[in-house]
N, C-alpha and C positions, 0 to 999 in steps of 0.2 A: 504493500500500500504506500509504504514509503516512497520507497521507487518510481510508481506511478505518480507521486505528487509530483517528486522532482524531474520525472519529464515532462508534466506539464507544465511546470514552470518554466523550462530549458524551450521547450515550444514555446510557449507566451513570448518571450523574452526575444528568443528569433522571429515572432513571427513583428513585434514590435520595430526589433533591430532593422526588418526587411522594410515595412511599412515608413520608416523614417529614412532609408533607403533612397524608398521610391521617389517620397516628398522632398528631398533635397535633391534629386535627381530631376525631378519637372521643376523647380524651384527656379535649378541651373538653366534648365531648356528654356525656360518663361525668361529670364533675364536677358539668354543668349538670342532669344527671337526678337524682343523689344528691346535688346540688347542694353547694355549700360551706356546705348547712342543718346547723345544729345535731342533734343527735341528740338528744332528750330520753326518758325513762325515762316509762313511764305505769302505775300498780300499781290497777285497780277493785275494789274487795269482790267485788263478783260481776257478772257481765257480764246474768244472767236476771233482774237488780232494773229493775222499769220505766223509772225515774225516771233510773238512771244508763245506761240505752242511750241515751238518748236524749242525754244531756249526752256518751256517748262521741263521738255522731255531730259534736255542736256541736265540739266540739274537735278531731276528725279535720279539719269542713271550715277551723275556725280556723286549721289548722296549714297548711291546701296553699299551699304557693310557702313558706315561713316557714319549717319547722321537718320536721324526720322522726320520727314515734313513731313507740317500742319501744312495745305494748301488750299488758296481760298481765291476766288472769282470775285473779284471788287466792281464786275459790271458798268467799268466806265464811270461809277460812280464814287467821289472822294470823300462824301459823308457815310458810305456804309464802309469805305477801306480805312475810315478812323475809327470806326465801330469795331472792325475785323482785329484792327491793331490792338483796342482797350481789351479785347477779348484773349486772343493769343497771350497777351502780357498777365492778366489774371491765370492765364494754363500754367504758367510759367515756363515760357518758352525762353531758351540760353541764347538766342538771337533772333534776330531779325533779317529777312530777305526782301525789300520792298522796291514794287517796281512801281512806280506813283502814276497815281491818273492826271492829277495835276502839278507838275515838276516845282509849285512855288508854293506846295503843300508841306514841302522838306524839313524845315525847322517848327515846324508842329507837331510830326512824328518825331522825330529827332528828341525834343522836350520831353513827350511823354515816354523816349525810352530811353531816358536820363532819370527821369524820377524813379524808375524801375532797376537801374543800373543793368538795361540789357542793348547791348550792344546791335547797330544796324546796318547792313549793308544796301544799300541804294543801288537797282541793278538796273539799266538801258535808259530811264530817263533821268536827269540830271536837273538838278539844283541850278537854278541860271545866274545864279551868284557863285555857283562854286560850293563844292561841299568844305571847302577852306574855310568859309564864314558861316559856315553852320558850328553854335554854343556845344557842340558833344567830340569828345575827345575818342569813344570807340564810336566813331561815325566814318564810312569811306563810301564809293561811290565804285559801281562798276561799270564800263561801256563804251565809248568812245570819244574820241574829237570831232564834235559834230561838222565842224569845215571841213573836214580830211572829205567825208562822204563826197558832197558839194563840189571838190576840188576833183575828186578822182572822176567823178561822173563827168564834169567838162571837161576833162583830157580825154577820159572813153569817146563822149559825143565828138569832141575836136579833131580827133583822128577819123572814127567813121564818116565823118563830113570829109573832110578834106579826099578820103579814098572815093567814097563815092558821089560827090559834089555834081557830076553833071547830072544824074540821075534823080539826086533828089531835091536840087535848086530849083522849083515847080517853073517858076515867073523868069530865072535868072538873073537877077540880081545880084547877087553875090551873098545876100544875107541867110539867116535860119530865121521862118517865119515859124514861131511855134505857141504851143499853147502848155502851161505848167499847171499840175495837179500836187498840189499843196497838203500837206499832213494839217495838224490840228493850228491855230492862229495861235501864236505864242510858244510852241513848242521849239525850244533850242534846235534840236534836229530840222526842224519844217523849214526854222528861220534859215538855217544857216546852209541845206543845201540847196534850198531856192536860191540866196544871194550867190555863195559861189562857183554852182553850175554855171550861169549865164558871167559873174565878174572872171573865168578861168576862160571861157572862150573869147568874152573880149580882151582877154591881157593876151591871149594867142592869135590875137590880130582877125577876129571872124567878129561880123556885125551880127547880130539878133535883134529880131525883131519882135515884142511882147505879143499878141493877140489874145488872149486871155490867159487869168490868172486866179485861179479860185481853190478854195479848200473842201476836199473830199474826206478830211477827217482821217485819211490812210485808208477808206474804204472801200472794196471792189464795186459794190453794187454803186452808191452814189462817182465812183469815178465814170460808172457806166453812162449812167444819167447826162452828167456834165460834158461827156464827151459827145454822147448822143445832140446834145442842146448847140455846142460847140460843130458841128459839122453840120446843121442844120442853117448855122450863122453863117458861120466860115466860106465853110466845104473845101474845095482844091486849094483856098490858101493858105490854110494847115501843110508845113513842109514838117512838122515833128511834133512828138509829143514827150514830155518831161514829166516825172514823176517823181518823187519823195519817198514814194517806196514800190515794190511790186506791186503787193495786192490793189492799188489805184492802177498800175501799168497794165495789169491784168485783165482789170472793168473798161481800159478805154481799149484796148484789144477787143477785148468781145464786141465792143459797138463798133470800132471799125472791120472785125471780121462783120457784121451786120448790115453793113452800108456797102459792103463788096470791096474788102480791103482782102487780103493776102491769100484771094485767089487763085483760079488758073490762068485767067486774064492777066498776072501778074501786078494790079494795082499792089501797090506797099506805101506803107509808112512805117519812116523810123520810131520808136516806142524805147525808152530808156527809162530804166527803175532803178532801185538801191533795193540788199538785203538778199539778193542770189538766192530766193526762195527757189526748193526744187521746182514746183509747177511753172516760174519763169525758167527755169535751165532747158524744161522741155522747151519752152516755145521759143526759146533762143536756138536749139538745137533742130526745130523745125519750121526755121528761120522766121517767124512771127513777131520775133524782139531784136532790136540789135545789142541790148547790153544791160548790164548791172554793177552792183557796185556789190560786193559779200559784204554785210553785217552779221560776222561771226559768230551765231546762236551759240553753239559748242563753246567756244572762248568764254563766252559772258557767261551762259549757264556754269560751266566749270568752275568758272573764278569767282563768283558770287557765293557758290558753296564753298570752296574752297577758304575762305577767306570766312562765313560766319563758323563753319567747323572750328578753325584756329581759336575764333573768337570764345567760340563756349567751351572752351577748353582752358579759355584764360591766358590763351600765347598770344603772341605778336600776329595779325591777321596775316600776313606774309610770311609766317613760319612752312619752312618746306615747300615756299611754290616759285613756280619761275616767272611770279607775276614782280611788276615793282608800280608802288605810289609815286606820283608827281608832284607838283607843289602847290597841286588843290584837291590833295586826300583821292585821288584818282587812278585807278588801273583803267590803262585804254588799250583799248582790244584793237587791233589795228584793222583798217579796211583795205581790200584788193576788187580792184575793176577786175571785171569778168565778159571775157567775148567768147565766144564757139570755140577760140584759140585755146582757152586754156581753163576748160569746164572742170577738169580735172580737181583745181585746186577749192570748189565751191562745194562741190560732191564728195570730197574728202571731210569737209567740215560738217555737211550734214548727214556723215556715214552714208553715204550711199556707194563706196566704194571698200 
């Protein structure tokens, strides 16, 4: 009888040994799945903008094994992405990822993740002061020079012109008669490769001449609209059309494939965008567009994670990357013109190679 108690104890005992076993054993697994990753806050203008799905993707894959985003659809709208932010900041999230709807909304998130002491990373729109003058010291900015865009795309246009000038100088004059599709009124980006697309072709000695100039907000459908209205004004004296980004380059394509533009009759018009979206690289490659400018989603997405990672971990946000800051709290991703020459380097960026 004896015996029999003490193997039921010796059971009990293993069977206990085993059960707490198992519970530090899923314990580990539960840690190891939600892993001991940082939580970071992630706020997009709008998730249906071409340019930033595709840099969401870049950062989703930058994060696996590293990090866990919160991600969250701010709908264009910048009263529910300071709502998005008060919230994230209650979860308590170890940084910040914010790609702002309105770029002069910057030192108002900034404050409230200063009183939090959680650190923010500002990714593709920009502070138009500079993130140098924004009050927060783990504050930095990811994305570009926005004249660089502006600058590349009137060297792209200023060479296609000059190659193909007798073709598509309609009147012959010697000018570029064209029409620009403009991003959002006040958007750093919008301003500054509107200004220097056209000031880079005339420092390269080519006249331009305005015919209209209106803002399609970056949208395909309303760039549709405006081009449609524009060729109904115009028509054959539209020698080109300018764009601020694809997705606009995209919409006024469609209306001029619409109006019997790129044909078999071979009517053409030159169409030039920024951000080397793949659905432009097709139409570049089935000769529809003559060019773009790459806004390296991969780059920005990478380095945005990269840098709020560093941050919730309490290092230097430049710890272990081959990014470097400027002298206004800035990683600039740099941009590359893109023609049917060298699709290559666009297609690399958005993995499709």
């Amino acid at each position: 009888m004896k015996m029999k108690k003490i193997l039921a104890g010796l059971l009990a005992c293993a069977m206990l040994a085993s059960m707490a076993a198992c519970n530090s054993s899923s314990n580990k697994e539960t840690q190891a799945a939600s892993g001991d990753l940082p939580l970071i806050g992630v706020t997009i203008y709008k998730y249906d903008d071409n340019f930033m799905t595709y840099t969401r993707t870049a950062m989703e894959n930058a994060a696996k094994g590293v990090a866990t985003l919160n991600m969250n659809d701010s709908a264009n709208d910048q009263s529910k992405q300071n709502d998005q932010i008060d919230t994230l900041i209650q979860k308590g999230v170890k940084a910040l990822i914010v790609n702002l709807v309105d770029p002069s909304a910057a030192p108002t998130i900034a404050e409230k993740a200063k009183a939090a002491d959680i650190p923010v990373v500002f990714v593709n729109k920009e502070y138009p002061e500079g993130t140098d003058k924004i009050d927060y010291d783990k504050c930095v900015y990811v994305g570009t020079t926005s004249e660089e865009s502006g600058i590349i795309q009137g060297e792209l246009i200023a060479s296609a012109w000059e190659a193909n000038k007798d073709a598509w100088d309609k009147n012959g004059d010697g000018k570029i008669q064209y029409v620009m599709l403009m991003g959002e009124i006040g958007h750093p980006d919008a301003e500054a490769r509107t200004t220097y697309s056209i000031k880079t072709l005339n420092e390269k000695g080519i006249e331009t001449e305005e015919l209209a100039n209106q803002s399609a907000t970056w949208d395909a459908t309303k760039a549709k609209e405006l081009m449609e209205t524009w060729l109904g004004k115009f028509g054959d004296q539209i020698e080109m059309v300018i764009a601020n980004n694809d997705g606009m380059a995209m919409g006024a394509i469609e209306a001029l494939a619409g109006n019997g533009y790129f044909g078999s009759d071979g009517k053409y018009m030159p169409v030039f965008g920024v951000d080397a979206l793949p659905e432009a690289l097709d139409l570049i490659e089935a000769g529809k567009m003559a060019g773009t400018v790459l806004n390296n989603p991969l780059g920005q997405g990478t380095a945005c994670v990269e840098l709020a990672v560093n941050y919730a971990a309490g290092k230097d946000p430049l710890d272990g990357t081959e990014w470097t800051l400027d002298d206004t709290k800035a990683v600039r991703v740099p941009y590359v013109g893109i023609t049917v020459d060298n699709m290559d380097i666009a297609k690399e960026a958005y993995g499709l190679k």
